[in-house]
C-alpha positions as a printed Julia matrix, in Angstrom:
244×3 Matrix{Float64}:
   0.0    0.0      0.0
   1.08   3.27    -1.29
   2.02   5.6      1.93
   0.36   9.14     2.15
   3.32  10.69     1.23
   3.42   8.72    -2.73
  -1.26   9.19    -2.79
  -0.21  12.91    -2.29
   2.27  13.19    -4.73
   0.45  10.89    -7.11
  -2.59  13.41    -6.89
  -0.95  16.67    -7.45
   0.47  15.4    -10.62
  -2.64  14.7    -11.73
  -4.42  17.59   -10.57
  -1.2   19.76   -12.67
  -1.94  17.15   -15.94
  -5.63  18.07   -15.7
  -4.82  21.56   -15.26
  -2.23  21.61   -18.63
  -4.89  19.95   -20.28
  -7.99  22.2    -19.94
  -5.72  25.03   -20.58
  -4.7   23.62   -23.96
  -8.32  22.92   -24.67
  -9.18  26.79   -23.78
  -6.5   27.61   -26.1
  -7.32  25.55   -29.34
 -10.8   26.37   -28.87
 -11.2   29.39   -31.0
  -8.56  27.78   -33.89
 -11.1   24.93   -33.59
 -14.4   27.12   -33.41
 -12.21  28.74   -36.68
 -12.35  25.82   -38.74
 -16.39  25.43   -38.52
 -16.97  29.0    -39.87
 -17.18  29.59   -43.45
 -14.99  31.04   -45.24
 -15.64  34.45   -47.33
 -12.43  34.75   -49.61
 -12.3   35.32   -52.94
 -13.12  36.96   -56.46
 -16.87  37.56   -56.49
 -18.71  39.24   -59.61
 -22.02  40.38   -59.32
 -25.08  38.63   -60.76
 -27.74  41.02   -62.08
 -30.1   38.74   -62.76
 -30.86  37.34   -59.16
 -30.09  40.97   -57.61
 -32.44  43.71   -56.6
 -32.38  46.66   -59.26
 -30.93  49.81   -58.2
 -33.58  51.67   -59.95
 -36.0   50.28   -57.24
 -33.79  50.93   -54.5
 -33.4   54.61   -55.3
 -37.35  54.85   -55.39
 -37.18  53.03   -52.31
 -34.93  55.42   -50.73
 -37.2   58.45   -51.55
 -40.08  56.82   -50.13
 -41.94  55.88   -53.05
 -42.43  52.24   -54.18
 -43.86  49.11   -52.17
 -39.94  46.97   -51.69
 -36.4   46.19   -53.53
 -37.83  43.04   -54.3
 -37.3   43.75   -58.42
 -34.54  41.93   -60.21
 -31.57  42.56   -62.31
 -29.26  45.11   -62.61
 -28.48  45.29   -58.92
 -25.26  46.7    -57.12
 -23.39  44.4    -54.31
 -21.84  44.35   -51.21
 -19.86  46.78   -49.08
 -21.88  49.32   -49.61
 -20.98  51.67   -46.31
 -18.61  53.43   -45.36
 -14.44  53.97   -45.86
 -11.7   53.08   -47.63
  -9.42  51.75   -45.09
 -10.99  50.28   -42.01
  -8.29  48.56   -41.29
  -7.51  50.38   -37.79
  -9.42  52.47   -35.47
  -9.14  55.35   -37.75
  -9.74  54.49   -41.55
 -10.26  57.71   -43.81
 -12.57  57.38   -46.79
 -12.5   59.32   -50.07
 -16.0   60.65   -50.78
 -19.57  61.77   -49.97
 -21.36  59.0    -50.24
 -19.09  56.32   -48.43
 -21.32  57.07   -45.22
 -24.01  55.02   -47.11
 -26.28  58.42   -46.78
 -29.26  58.3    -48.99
 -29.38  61.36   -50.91
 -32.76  63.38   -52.25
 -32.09  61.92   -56.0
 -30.16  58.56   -54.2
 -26.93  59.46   -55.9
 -24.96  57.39   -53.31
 -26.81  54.26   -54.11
 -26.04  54.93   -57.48
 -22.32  54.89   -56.51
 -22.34  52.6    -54.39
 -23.94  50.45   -57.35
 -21.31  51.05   -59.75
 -18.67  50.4    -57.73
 -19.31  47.43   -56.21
 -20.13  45.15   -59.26
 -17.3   42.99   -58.5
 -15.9   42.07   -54.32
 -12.58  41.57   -53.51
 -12.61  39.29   -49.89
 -10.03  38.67   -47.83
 -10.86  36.57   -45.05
  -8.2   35.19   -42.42
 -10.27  34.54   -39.07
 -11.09  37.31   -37.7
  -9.56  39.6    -40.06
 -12.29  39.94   -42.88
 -11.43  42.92   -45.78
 -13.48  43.6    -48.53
 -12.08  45.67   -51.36
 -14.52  47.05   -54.16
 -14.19  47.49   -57.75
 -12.72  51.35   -57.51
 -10.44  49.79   -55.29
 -12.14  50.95   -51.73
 -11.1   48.62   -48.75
 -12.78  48.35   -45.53
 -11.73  45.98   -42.7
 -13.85  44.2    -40.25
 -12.64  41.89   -36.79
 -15.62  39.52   -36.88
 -14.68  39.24   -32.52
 -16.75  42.31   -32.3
 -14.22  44.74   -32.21
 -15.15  48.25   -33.3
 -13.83  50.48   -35.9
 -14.03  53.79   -36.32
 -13.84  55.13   -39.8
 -13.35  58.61   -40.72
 -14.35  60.66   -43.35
 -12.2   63.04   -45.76
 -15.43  65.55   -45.33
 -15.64  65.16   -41.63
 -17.66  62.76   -39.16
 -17.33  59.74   -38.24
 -19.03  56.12   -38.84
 -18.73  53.39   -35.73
 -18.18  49.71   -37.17
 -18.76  46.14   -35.77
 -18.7   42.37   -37.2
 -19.82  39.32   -35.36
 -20.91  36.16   -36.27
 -24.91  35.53   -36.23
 -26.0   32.03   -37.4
 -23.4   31.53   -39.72
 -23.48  34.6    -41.22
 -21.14  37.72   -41.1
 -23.2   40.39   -39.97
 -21.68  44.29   -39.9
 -23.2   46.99   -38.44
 -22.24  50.63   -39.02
 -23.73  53.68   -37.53
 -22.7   56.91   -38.83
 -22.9   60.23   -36.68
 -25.56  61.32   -39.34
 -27.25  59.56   -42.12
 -28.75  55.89   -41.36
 -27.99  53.12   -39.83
 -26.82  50.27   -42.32
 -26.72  46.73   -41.77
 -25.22  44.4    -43.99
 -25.06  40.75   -43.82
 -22.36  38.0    -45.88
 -23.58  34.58   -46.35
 -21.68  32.29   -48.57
 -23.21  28.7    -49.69
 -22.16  25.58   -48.62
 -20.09  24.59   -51.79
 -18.32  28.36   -51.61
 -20.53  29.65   -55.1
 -22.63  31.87   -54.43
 -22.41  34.75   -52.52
 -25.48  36.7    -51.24
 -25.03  40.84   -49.48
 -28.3   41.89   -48.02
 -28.01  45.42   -47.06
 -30.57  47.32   -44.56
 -30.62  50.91   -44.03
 -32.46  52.21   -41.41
 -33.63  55.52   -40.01
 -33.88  57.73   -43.25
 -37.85  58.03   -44.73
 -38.39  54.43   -44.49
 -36.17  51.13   -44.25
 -34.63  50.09   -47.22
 -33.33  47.02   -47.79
 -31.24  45.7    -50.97
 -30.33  42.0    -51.7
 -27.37  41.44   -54.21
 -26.2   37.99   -55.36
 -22.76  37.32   -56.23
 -21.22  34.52   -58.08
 -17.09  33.14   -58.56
 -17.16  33.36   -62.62
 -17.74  37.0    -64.25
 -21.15  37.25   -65.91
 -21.25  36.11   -69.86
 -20.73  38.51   -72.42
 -23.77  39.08   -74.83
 -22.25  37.84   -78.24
 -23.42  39.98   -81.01
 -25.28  38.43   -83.9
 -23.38  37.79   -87.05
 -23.99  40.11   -89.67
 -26.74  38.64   -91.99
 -25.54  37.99   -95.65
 -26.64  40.06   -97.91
 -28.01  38.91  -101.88
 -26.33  39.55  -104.55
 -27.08  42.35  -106.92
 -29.07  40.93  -110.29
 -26.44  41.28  -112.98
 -27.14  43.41  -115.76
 -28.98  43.15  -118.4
 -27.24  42.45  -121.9
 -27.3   45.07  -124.54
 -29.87  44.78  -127.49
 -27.95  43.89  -130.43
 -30.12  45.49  -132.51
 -28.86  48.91  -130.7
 -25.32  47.88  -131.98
 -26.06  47.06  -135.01
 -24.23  49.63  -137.91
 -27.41  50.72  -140.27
């Protein structure tokens, strides 16, 4: 039988094994919790057909109009704020990066042009999404908050999180609305679908854009039809030649 000395001994090593092992455990767990998120990276074009229109979201915007539920011709993602949100203090390069909606929704306009093709980044929790005039903004999907500046002046607070498998960013500016946007990518990493929400200007908008890995198909333009051929002339009248 084991003296008290050796049952004491015996059960602090334990005690420092099951100790080193929780602690591991606590530290693998967000690499681990990593590995079940999806994944946001890469080249995504936009796909007109399956996105709202922007010509309904502008009407939306000044009130008018029953949803942005029309199709095709839509804009995409990232349609906030700044250029670099990278740090606490990213600077962005125009008027409408606050994601204001304008009397004649010029911004949306913008914003539509713009952001026909998404540039993602996304290292867990580092997530940056880079537009087509080559605007970046940053997110931390932990929840950390950003605060982007503008070249005009003010300010526009920033948060990601994870919500049911989403990515879901939040950014309030110090005037204009409140815009929510949310990333979802599908299972098999093809599709790509931004639902913006913009709240507190005449009335909620909300714009859904779908986004695919290939760029859209070029309309090919119809071959030129062949034309017929002109009737050949007629032969002179010999008569007319003849020498009287």
């Amino acid at each position: 039988m084991d003296s008290p000395r050796v049952l004491r001994s015996r059960t602090v090593r334990l005690a420092a094994f099951a100790a080193g092992t929780l602690v591991s455990a606590l530290i693998a767990a967000p690499g681990l919790a990593a590995l079940d998120l999806p994944n946001l990276s890469g080249k995504w074009y936009l796909n007109k057909d399956a996105s709202d229109s922007p010509d309904a979201a502008t009407r939306d915007s000044q009130g008018s109009g029953s949803g942005s539920s029309s199709r095709g011709g839509g804009g995409g993602g990232g349609m906030g704020m700044g250029r670099h949100g990278g740090g606490h203090h990213g600077r962005s390069s125009g008027p409408s990066d606050d994601g204001r909606l304008s009397e004649d929704g010029s911004p949306l306009r913008d914003a539509f042009q713009r952001t026909q093709i998404l540039d993602i980044k996304h290292e867990e929790p580092r997530l940056s999404v880079t537009d087509a005039a080559g605007r970046e903004r940053v997110f931390y999907t932990d929840g950390r908050k950003v605060e982007e500046e503008h070249s005009y002046g003010g300010t526009t607070k920033v948060t990601a999180r994870w919500k049911d498998g989403h990515v879901e960013v939040t950014s309030a500016p110090e005037k204009g609305p409140k815009v929510t946007e949310t990333y979802a990518v599908t299972a098999d990493h093809s599709q790509l679908t931004v639902t913006t929400i913009f709240q507190g200007g005449r009335r909620d908008v909300t714009i859904r854009r779908v986004y695919q890995t290939t760029p859209p198909a070029r309309a090919v333009p119809a071959a030129p039809q062949p034309t017929a051929p002109s009737p050949p002339a007629p032969d002179p009248d010999p008569a007319e030649d003849a020498v009287v």
